[in-house]
C-alpha positions as a Markdown table, in Angstrom:
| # | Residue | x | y | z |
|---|---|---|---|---|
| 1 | Unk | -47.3 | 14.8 | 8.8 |
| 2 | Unk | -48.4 | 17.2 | 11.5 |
| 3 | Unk | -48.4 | 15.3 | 14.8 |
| 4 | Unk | -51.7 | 17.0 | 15.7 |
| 5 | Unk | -53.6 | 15.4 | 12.6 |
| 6 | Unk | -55.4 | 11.9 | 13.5 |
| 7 | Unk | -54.7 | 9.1 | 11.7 |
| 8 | Unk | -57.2 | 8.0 | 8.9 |
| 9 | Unk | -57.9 | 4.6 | 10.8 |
| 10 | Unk | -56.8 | 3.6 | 14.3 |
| 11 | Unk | -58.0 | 0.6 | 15.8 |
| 12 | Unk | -58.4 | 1.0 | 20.1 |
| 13 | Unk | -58.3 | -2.2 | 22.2 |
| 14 | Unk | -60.4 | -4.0 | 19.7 |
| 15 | Unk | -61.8 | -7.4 | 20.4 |
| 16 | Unk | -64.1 | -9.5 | 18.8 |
| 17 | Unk | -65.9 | -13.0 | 20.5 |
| 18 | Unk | -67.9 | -15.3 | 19.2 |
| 19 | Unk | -69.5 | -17.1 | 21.9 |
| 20 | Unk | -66.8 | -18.2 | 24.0 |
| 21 | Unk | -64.3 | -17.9 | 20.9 |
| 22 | Unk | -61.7 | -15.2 | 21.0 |
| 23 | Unk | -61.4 | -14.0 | 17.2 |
| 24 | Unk | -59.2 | -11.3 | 18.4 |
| 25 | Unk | -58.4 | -10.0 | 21.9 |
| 26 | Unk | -57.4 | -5.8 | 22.7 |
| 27 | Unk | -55.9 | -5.7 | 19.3 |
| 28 | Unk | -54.4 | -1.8 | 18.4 |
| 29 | Unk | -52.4 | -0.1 | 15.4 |
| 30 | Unk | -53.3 | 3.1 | 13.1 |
| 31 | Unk | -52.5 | 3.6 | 9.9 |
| 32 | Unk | -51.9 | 7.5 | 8.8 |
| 33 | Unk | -53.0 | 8.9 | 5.0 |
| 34 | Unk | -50.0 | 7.7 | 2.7 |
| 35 | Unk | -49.2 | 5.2 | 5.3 |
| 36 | Unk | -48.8 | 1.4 | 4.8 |
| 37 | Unk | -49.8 | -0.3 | 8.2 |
| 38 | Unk | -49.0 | -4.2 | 7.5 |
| 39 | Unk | -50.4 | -6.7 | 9.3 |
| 40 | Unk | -48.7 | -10.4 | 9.5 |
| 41 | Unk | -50.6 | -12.8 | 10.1 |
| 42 | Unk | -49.4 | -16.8 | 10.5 |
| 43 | Unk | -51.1 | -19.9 | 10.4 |
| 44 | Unk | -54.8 | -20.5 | 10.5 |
| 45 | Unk | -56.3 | -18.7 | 12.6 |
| 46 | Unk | -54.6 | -15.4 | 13.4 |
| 47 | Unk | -57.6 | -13.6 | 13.2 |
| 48 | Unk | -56.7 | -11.9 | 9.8 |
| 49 | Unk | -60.5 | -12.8 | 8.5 |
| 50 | Unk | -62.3 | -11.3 | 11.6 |
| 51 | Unk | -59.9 | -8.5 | 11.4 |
| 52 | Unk | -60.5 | -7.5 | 7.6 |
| 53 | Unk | -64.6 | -7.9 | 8.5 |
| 54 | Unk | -64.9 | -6.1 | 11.4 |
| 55 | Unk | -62.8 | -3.0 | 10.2 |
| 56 | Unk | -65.1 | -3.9 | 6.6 |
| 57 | Unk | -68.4 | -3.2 | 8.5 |
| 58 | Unk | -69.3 | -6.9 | 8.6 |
| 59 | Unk | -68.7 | -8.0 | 12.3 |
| 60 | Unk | -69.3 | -5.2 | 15.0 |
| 61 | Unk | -66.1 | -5.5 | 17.5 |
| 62 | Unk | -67.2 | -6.8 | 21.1 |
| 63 | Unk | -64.9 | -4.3 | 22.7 |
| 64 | Unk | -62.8 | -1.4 | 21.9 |
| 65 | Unk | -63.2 | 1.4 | 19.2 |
| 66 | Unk | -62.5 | 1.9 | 15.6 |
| 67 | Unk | -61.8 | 5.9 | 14.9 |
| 68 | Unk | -61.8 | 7.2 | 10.8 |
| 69 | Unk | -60.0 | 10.1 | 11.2 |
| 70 | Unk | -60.2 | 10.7 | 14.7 |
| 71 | Unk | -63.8 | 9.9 | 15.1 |
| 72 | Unk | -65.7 | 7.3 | 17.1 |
| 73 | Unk | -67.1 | 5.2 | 14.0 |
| 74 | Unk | -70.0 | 2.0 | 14.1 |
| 75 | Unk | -70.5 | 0.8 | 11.0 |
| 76 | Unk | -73.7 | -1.6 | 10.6 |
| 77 | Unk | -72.8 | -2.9 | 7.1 |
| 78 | Unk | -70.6 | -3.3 | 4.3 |
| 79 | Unk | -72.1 | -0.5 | 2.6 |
| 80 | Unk | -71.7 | 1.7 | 5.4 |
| 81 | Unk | -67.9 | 1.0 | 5.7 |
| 82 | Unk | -67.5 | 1.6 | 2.0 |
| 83 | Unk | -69.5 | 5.1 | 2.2 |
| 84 | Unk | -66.8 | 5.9 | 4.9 |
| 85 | Unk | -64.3 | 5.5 | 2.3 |
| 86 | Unk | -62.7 | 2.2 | 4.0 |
| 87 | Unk | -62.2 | -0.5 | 0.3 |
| 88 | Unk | -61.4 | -4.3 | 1.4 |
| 89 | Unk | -60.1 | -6.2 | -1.8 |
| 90 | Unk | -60.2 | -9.7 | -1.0 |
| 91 | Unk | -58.7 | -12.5 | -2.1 |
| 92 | Unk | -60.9 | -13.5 | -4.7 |
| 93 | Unk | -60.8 | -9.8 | -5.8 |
| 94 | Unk | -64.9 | -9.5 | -6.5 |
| 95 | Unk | -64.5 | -9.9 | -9.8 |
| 96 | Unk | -66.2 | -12.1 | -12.4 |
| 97 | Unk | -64.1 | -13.5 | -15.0 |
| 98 | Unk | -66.5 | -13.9 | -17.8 |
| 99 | Unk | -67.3 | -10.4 | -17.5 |
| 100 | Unk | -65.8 | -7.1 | -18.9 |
| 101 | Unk | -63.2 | -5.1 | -17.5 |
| 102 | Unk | -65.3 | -2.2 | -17.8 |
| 103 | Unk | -68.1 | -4.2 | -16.3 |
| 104 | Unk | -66.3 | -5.6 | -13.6 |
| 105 | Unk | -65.1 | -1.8 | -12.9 |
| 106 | Unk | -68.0 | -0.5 | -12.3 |
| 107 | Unk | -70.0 | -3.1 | -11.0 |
| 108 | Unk | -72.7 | -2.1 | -8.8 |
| 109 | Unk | -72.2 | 1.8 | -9.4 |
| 110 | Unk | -72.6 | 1.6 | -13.5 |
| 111 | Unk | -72.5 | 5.2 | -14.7 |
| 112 | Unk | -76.1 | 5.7 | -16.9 |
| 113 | Unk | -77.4 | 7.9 | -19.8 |
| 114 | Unk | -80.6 | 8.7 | -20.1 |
| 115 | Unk | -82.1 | 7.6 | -23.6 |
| 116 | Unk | -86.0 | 8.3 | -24.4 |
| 117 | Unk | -86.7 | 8.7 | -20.8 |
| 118 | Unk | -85.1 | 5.8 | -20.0 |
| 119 | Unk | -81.4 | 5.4 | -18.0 |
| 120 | Unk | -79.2 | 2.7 | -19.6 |
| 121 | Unk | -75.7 | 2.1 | -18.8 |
| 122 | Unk | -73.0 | 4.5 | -20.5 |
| 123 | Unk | -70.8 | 1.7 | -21.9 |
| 124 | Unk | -68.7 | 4.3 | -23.8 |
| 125 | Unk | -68.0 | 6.3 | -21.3 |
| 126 | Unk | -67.4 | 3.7 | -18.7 |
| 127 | Unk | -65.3 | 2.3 | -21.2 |
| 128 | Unk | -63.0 | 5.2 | -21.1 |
| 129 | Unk | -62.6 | 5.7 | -17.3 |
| 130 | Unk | -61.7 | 2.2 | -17.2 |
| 131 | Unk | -59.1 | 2.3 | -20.1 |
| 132 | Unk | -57.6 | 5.7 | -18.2 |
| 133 | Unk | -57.6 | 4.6 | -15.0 |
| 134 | Unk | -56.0 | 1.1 | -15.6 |
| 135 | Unk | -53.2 | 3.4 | -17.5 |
| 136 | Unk | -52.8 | 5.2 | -14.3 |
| 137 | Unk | -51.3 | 2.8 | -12.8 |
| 138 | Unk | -49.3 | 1.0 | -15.6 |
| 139 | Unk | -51.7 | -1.5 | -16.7 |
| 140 | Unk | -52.5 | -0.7 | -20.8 |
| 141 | Unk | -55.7 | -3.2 | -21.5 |
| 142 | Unk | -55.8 | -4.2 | -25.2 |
| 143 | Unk | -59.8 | -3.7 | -24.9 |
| 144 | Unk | -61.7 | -2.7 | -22.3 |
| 145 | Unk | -64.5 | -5.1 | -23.1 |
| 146 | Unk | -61.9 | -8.2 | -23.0 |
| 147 | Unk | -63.1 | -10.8 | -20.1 |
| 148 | Unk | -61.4 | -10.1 | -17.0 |
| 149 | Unk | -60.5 | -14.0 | -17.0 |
| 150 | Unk | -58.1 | -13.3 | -19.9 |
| 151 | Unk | -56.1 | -11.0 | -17.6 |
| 152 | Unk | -53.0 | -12.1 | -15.6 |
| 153 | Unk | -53.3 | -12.1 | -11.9 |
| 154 | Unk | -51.7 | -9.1 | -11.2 |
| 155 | Unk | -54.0 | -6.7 | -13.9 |
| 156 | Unk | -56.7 | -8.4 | -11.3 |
| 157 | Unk | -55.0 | -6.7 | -9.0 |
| 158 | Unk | -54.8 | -3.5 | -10.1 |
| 159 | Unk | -57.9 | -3.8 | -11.6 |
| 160 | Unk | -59.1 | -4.2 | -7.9 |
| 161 | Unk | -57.4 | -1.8 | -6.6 |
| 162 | Unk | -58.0 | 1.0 | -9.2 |
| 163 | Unk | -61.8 | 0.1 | -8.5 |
| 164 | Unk | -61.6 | 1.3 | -5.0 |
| 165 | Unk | -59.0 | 4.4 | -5.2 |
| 166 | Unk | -61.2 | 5.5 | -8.5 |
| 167 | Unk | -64.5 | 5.5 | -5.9 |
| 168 | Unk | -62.8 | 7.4 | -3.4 |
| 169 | Unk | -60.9 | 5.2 | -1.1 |
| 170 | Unk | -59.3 | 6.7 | 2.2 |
| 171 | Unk | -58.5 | 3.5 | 3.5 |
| 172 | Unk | -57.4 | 0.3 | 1.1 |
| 173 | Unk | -57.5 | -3.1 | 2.8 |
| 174 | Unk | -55.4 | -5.6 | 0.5 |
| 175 | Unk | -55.8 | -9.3 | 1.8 |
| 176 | Unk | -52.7 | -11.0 | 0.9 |
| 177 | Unk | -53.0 | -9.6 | -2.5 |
| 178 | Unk | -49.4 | -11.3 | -3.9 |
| 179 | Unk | -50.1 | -14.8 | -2.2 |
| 180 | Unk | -50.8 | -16.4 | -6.0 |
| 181 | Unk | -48.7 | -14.5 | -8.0 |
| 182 | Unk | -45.0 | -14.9 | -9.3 |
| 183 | Unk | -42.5 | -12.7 | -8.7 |
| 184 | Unk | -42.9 | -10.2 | -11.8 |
| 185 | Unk | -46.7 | -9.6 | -11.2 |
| 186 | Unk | -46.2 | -9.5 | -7.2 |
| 187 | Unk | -43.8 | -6.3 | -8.2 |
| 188 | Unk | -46.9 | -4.9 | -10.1 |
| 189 | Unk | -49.3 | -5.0 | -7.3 |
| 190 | Unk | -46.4 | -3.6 | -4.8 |
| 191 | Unk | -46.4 | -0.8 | -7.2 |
| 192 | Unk | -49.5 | -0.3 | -7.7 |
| 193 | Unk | -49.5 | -0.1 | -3.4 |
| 194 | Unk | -46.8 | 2.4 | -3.6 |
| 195 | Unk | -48.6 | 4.6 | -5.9 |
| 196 | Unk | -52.0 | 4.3 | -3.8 |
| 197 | Unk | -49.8 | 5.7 | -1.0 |
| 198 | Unk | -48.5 | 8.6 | -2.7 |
| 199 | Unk | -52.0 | 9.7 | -3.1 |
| 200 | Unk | -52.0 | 10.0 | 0.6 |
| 201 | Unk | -54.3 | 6.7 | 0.8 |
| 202 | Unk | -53.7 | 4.5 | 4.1 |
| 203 | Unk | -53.4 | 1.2 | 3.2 |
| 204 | Unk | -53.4 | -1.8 | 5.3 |
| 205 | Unk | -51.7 | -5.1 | 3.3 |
| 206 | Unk | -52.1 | -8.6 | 4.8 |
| 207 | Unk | -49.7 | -10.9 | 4.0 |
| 208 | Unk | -47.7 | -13.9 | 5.2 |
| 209 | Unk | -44.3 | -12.9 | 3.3 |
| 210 | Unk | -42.5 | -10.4 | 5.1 |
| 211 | Unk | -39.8 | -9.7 | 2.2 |
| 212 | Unk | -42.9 | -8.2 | 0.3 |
| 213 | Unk | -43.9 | -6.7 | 3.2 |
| 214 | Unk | -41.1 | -5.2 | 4.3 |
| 215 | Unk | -39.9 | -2.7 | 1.7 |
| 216 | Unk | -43.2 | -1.3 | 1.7 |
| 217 | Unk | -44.4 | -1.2 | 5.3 |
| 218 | Unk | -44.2 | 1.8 | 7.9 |
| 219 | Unk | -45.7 | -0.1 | 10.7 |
| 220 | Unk | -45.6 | -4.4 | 11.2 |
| 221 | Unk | -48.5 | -5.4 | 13.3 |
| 222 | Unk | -48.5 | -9.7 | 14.4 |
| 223 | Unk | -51.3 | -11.3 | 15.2 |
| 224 | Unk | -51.2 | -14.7 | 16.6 |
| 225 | Unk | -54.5 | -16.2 | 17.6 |
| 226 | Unk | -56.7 | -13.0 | 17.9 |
| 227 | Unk | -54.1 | -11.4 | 20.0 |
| 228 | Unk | -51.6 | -8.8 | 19.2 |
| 229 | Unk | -48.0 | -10.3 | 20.1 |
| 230 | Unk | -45.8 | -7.9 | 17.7 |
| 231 | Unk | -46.2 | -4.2 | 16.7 |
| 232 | Unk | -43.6 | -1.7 | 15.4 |
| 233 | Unk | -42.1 | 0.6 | 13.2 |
| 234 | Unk | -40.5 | 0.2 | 10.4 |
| 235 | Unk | -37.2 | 2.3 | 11.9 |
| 236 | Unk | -37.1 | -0.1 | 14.9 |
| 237 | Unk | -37.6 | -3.5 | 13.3 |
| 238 | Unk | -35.4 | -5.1 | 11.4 |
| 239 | Unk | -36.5 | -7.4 | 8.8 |
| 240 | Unk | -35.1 | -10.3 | 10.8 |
| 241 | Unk | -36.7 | -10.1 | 13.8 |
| 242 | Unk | -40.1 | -9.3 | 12.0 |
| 243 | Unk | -39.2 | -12.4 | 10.4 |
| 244 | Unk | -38.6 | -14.2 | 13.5 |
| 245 | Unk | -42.1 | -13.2 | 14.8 |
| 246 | Unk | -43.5 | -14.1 | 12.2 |
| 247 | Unk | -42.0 | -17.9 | 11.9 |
| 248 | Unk | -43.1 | -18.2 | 15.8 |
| 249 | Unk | -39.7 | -17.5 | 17.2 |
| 250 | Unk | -38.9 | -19.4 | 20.0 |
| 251 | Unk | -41.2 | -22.3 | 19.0 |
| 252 | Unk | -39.0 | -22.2 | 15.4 |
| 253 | Unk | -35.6 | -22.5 | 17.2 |
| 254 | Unk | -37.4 | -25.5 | 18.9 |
| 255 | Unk | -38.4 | -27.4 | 16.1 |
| 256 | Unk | -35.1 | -26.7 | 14.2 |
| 257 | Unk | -33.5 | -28.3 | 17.4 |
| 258 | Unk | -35.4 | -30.9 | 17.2 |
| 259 | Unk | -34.6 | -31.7 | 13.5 |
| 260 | Unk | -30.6 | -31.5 | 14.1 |
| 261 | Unk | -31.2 | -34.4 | 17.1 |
| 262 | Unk | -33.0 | -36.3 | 13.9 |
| 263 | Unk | -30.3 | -35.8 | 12.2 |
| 264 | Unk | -27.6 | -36.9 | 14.8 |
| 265 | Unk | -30.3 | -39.7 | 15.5 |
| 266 | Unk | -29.9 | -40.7 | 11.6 |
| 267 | Unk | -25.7 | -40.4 | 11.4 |
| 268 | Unk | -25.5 | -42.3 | 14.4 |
| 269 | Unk | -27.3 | -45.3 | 13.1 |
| 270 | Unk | -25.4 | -44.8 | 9.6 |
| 271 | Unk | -22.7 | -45.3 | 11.4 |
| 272 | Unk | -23.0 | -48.4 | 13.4 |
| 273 | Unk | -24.4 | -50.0 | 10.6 |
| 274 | Unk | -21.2 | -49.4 | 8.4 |
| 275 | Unk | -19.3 | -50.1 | 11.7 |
| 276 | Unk | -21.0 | -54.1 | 12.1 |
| 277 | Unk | -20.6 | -54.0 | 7.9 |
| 278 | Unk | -16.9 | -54.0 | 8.6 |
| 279 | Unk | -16.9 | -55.8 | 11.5 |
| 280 | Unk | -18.3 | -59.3 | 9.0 |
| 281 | Unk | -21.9 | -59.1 | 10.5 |
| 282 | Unk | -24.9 | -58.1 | 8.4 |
| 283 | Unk | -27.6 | -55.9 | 9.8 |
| 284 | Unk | -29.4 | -58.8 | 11.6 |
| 285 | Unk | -26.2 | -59.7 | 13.3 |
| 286 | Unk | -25.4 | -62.9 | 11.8 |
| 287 | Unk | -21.7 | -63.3 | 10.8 |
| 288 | Unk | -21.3 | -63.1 | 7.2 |
């Protein structure tokens, strides 16, 4: 990538308060076109909600700047965010299980026909973007007018995800798009993120497990209530330490401490009691 071209999305010193609340507190990354930028976020929170809304266009940031493509951008809706080309699929995916796939794909943006004077939705054609584009990506629907709800959690997935690249995507926010799936349909939707970055998209994934995160990631960004405490790339992090950061570090070495001394508490109880056993005492210390 030329070093002169801006990334697609770069987030300045952002911050976001809610009252006296800090969401999130002179948070920075960027993520460049083909790029994965992904951010991991603990416990409760992290700020990973107020993050996802306020690059989504549905909180304005207190302080700082959000650039799309090197360019001061305010966004003062959803809508706005999504004309800029900047997709959030969340965790409930938008989708409506009773519903079509080619429904579902096109919710909102239904391609039409016009029929004695009249526009009505273009099923068949719809119909046919949706079967092609869900074969894109590996995912051959038996019919495109099954209910979504019949599909496994990972077609939801991609079905998500093929939504937003199909309406012209730059930027793809995934919010911990593996955190109910098994292991076979997790390696689906990683797929489906590698192929969405060979399209030069910049996707951003949110997750809490680092070994999907990982093999996919060019940057690791940590957030640890609103603030930024971790941010690298992938050629100077090793998955260990990412994983350290991400299991609190210091305050994990702690805790296992503190279980090995319950542990020696434990033995060391075990142990007089078999002692006094032996001795001809019971274990109210009355000779047996």
């Amino acid at each position: 990538m030329n070093s002169a071209t801006p990334p697609l999305i770069e987030f300045r010193n952002v911050s976001k308060f809610f009252g006296s609340v800090i969401a999130l507190q002179e948070v920075s990354f960027s993520v460049e076109a083909g790029g994965v930028s992904c951010c991991l976020l603990g416990d409760n929170g992290a700020g990973k909600s107020t993050l996802i809304k306020t690059l989504a266009g549905v909180h304005k940031p207190s302080g700082g700047e959000i650039l799309l493509e090197g360019e001061v951008v305010e966004f003062d809706s959803p809508r706005d965010a999504l004309d800029a080309g900047i997709a959030t699929v969340y965790q409930d995916l938008a989708l409506v299980s009773l519903m079509s796939v080619t429904r579902n794909f096109f919710m909102g943006r239904e391609p039409l026909r016009r029929v004695c004077g009249i526009n009505i939705f273009d099923v068949r054609r719809a119909s046919q973007i949706a079967r092609e584009k869900m074969a894109e990506v590996g995912i051959n629907i038996r019919d495109p007018n099954q209910a979504v709800g019949t599909m496994s959690g990972g077609e939801r997935q991609c079905l998500a995800i093929a939504r937003a690249i199909y309406f012209g995507a730059k930027v793809l926010i995934l919010d911990e798009p593996t955190a109910a799936l098994g292991v076979k349909q997790s390696g689906i939707v990683l797929k489906m993120v590698a192929q969405a970055r060979a399209r030069g998209i910049g996707v951003i994934l949110i997750t809490h497990n680092v070994h999907h995160a990982y093999p996919i990631g060019d940057k690791f960004a940590i957030l640890n209530r609103g603030r930024q405490i971790y941010y690298k790339d992938k050629k100077d992090a090793s998955r260990e330490e990412v994983l350290s950061m991400m299991a609190g570090g210091r305050e994990w070495r702690e805790l296992e401490f503190e279980l090995k001394e319950f542990d020696h508490a434990d033995g060391a109880k075990a142990k007089k009691k078999t002692a006094r056993q032996v001795a001809g005492h019971d274990g109210r210390g009355e000779r047996i």
